[in-house]
N, C-alpha and C positions, 0 to 999 in steps of 0.2 A: 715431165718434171713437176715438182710440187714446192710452192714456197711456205718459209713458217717465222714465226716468234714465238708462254709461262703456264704454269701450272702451279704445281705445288715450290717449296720454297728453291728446292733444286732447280727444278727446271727453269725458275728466275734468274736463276745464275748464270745455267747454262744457254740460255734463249733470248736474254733482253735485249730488249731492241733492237733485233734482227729481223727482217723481215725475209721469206725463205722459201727455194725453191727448190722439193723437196726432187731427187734427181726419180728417172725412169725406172733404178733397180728396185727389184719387189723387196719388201721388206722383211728380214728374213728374223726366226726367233731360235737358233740353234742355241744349244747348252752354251753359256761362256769359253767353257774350254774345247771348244769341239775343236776347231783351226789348229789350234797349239798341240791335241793329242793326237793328232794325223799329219800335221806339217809342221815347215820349218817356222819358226815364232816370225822370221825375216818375209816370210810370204805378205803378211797382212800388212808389214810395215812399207813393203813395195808397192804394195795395192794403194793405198792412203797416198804415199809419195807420186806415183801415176795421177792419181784425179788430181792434185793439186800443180802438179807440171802443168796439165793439159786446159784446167778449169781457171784457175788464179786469178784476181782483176788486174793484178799487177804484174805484170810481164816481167819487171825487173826484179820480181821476189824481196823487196825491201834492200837492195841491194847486197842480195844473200846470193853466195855461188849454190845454187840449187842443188847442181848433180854434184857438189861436193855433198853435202847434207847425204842424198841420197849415198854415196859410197861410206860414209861414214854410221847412216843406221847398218849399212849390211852387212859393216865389216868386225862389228861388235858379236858378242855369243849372248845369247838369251838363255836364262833358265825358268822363266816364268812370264805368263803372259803379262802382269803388273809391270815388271822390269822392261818389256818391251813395250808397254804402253806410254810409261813415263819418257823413255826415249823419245818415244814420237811428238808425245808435249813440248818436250822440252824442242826441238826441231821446229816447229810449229813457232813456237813463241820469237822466235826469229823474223818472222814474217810481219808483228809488229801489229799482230789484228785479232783481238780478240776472239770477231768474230769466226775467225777460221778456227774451229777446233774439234780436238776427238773426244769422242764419248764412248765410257766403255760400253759394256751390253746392257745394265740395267740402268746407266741415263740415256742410252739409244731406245730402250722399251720404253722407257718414260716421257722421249720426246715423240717418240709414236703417237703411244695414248695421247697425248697433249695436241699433235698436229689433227689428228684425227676425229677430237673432241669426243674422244672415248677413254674408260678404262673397265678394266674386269677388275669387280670386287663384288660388294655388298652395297653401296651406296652409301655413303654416309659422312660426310664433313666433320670433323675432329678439333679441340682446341683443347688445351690443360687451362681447367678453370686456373685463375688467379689467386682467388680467396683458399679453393677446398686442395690444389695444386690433383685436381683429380682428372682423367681422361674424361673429357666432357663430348655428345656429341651438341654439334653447332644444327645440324639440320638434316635430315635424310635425304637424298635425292628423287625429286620426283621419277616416279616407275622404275623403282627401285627392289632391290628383295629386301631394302632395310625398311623402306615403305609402307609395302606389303605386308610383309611381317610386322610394323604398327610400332616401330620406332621413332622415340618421339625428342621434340629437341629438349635439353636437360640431360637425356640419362645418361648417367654414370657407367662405363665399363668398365669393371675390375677383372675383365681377366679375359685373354683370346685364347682359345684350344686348354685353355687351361694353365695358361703362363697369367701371373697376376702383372697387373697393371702400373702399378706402384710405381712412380719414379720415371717411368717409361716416359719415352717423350711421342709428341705426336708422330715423326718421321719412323721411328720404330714400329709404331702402332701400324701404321699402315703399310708398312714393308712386310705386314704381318697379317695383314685382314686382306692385301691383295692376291691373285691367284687367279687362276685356271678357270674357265667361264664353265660351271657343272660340276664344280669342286665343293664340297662343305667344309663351315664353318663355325665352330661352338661359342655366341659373347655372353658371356656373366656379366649381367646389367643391373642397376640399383634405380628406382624409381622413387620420385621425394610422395610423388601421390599413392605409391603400392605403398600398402600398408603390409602388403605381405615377403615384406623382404625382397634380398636379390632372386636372382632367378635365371638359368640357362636357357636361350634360344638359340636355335639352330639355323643356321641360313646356309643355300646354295649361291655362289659367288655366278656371278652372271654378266654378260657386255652392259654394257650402261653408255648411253648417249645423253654427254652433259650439255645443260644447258646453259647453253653463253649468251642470247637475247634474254635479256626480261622487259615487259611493257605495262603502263598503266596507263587509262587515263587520268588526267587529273582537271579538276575544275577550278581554272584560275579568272575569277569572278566573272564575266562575259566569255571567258576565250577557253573552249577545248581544247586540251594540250593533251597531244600521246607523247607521253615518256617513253623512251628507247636506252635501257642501257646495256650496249657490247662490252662483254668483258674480255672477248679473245676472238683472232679471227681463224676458227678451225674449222676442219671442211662441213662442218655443221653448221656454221654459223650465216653463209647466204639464204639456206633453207627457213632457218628460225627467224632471220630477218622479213625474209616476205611474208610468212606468217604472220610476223609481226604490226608490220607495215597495213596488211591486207583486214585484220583484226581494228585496230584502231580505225582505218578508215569505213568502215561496217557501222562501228557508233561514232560515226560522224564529227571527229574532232576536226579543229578549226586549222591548227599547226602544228607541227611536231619539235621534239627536243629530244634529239640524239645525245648521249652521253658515254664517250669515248675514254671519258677519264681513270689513269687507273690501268689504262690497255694496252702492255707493253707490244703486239701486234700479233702477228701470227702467218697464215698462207698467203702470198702475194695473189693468188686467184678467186683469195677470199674477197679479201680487199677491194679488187676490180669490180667482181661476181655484186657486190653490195654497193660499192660507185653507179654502178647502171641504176640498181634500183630505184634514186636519188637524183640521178643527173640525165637527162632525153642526148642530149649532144656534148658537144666537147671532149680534148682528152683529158685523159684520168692519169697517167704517167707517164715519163719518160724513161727506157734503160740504155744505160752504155755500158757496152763489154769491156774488155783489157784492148782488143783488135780497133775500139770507135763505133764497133757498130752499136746502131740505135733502131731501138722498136718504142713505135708512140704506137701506145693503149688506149682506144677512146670508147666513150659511149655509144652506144647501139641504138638508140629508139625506144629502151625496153626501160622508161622511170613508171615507177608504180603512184610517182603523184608530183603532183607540181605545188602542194600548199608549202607555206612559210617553214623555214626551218632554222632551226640555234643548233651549236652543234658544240660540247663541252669537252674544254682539253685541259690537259695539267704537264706539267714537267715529267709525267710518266705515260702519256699519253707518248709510241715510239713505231715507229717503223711502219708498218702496216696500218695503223692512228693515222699516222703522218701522210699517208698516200691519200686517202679518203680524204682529211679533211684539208689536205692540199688543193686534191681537186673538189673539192667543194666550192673552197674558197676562190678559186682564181677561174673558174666559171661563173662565178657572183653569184650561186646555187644556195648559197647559208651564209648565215651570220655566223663567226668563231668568239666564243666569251671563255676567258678562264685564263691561264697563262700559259709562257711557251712552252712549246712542247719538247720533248727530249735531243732531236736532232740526231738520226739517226738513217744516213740515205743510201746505204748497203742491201744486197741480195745476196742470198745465200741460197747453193746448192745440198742439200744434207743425202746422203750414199750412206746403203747399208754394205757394211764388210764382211766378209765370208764367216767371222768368227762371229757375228751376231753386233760388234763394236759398230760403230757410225761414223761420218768424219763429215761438221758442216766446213764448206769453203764459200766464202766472198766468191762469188761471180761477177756483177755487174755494180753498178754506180747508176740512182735512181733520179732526176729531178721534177719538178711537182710541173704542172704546164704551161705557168707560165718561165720556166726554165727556171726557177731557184733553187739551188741546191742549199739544202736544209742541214747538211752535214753541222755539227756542232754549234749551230747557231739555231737548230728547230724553229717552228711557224708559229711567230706573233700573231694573238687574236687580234679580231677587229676592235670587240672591246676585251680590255684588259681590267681583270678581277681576281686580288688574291685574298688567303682567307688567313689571319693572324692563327698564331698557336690554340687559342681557347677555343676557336671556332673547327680548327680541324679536330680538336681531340674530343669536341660535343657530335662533329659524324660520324666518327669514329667509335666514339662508345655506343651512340644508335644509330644503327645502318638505317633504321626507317624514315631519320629526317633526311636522310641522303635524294635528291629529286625533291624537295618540297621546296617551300618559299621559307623554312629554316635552313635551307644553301645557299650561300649568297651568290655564290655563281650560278645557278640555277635560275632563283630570284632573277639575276638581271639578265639570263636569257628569254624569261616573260615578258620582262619588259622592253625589251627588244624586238620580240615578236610581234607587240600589240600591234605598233600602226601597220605594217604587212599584212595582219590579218582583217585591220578593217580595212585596207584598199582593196582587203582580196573580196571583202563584203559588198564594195560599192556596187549600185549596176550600172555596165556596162565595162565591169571592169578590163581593163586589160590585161594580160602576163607580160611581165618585163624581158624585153632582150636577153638575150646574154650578154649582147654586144654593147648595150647600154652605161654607163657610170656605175660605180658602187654607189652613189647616192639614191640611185634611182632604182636598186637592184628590189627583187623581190626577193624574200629568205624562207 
């Protein structure tokens, strides 16, 4: 099983705040219509109706006669996989939970990419300038074939395969520059610095592994601070983390500042896989089934450091956010600065369908370890720091004050940090309990 939570604007939609466990079957990429042109359109919608009988958190189906639902998709005639699709939505929305829902085949490819922290393209981040209303790219991907090829952030693309650009919105653009990993692709680019006009480049669309850690240090006048910021937990992202982790502490920073904010969640294993990192002992979650049963997730031995840590969350900080810096917080492991976080304490199963469709279901009900369920009340920091209008829309236009001491939550997770890190300087010092007070904690 595999659990998950956002990507591109869609996937936002389809993923927030879900944290998700993505089920055993392989993930399958058949044509859209392959199901519908060999079987009956009611096979897939029995398939879907089965996992949710059998998986559900809620045994009582929201108070919905279930096997009536069931006799009522099959007893319909379908002429179109669309038509049957919408049935099963509409079926679904019954149950009263967002997060139970179907995806057809190409937001099932997209939750893929997304769990996976991959996609097959070219590499390349996208925005429609404001001013010029022009396809602008934002940044290439590192080891990328837009990279490679010496794409650079600015340029303008007028035109994919030879479709101009004009008007196009980004979601189009990239429903358009994705594809087949060894597939080609022709972008008509405009450079403010080429003096020599536009210009066609040709690229090979290739697998690409995004990267969802980034790290600095940063020098906060005495105290070495490594910056950590997750933007998603995909199965790439424990990997990037220990890199991460293991890099900063090479240049010998004093404490860390993890930055969660922004991370609507992603694989429940990710989550865990990056809790160890952080935390020697303790549990890391609690799940309850539909049945009562409970599995507690704890720490293993395996933390890659025990220095002070702040750990930043926001009202979008959801699911996957929520477990980590759950158990962060209630093993006394970190300081939490920012405001609450979304409240979000569901698991999800996501099942690939024969016809290429997907279908996530709510499985279990999560609580953090000291047993709070976070459900629509999400986790108050310790300290609490929000940021007025003028101050979110000055990060927002530059992402580069975002981690600096021009963040005010950031700001006051330095200052938080300071005295942990000079008790961590004393000699002879000691490490704090877990068992110990929050007064007393180490962060």
């Amino acid at each position: 099983m595999k659990h998950f939570s956002r990507f591109p604007v869609l996937l936002q939609a389809v993923c927030y705040g879900g944290a998700i466990s993505v089920a055993a079957t392989s993930f399958l990429n058949l044509p859209a219509q392959a199901s519908f042109q060999t079987n009956n359109p009611k096979a897939v919608l029995d398939e879907a109706w089965q996992i949710v009988n059998r998986e559900y958190v809620d045994g009582s189906f929201n108070q919905v006669n279930w096997q009536a639902v069931r006799q009522d998709l099959l007893s319909r005639s379908y002429t179109s996989p669309q038509q049957a699709y919408l049935a099963l939505r509409q079926a679904l929305e019954q149950l009263n939970d967002p997060y139970t829902r179907f995806l057809d085949p190409d937001q099932y490819q997209s939750l893929t990419n997304q769990t996976t922290g991959e996609l097959s393209g070219v590499g390349i981040r996208l925005r429609v300038d404001t001013q010029t209303k022009v396809l602008t790219v934002v940044e290439p991907i590192a080891n990328s074939p837009a990279s490679a090829a010496g794409i650079q952030q600015g340029d303008q693309i007028l035109a994919i395969d030879g479709r101009s650009t004009e008007g196009m919105s980004v979601e189009t653009a990239s429903d358009l520059i994705k594809g087949e990993a060894g597939t080609k692709i022709t972008l008509r680019l405009d450079r403010a610095s080429d003096v020599g006009g536009a210009f066609d480049l040709s690229l090979t669309r290739a697998r690409i592994e995004l990267l969802n850690v980034h790290h600095q240090v940063r020098q906060e006048g005495r105290e070495r601070v490594g910056y950590i910021r997750l933007t998603e937990f995909s199965s790439h992202a424990p990997a990037q983390m220990k890199t991460a982790i293991q890099s900063l502490l090479a240049q010998k920073v004093d404490g860390f500042v993890l930055d969660l904010r922004g991370n609507p969640g992603g694989l429940l294993q990710a989550s865990i896989d990056i809790s160890r990192m952080w935390l020697d002992n303790g549990s890391i979650v609690r799940t309850v089934d539909r049945d009562g049963n409970s599995e507690d997730i704890k720490a293993n031995h395996s933390a890659l450091t025990q220095l002070p840590l702040a750990v930043l969350v926001d009202g979008n900080s959801a699911s996957s956010s929520e477990i980590l810096t759950g158990a962060l917080m209630d093993n006394h492991r970190a300081v939490i600065v920012g405001t609450r976080t979304f409240g979000k304490a569901l698991v999800q199963s996501v099942h690939a369908l024969s016809d290429g469709s997907g279908l996530a279901v709510t499985v279990a009900h999560y609580y953090t370890p000291g047993g709070t369920d976070i459900s629509h009340r999400g986790i108050t920091p310790d300290v609490e720091v929000s940021m007025n209008d003028q101050q979110r829309q000055t990060l927002s236009s530059n992402a580069a004050l975002v981690g600096t001491t021009s963040d005010p939550q950031y700001a006051q997770a330095i200052n938080a940090l300071r005295l942990p890190i000079a008790q961590n300087h004393l000699p002879l010092a000691q490490p704090v309990s877990l068992g110990q007070e929050r007064s007393e904690r180490s962060f």
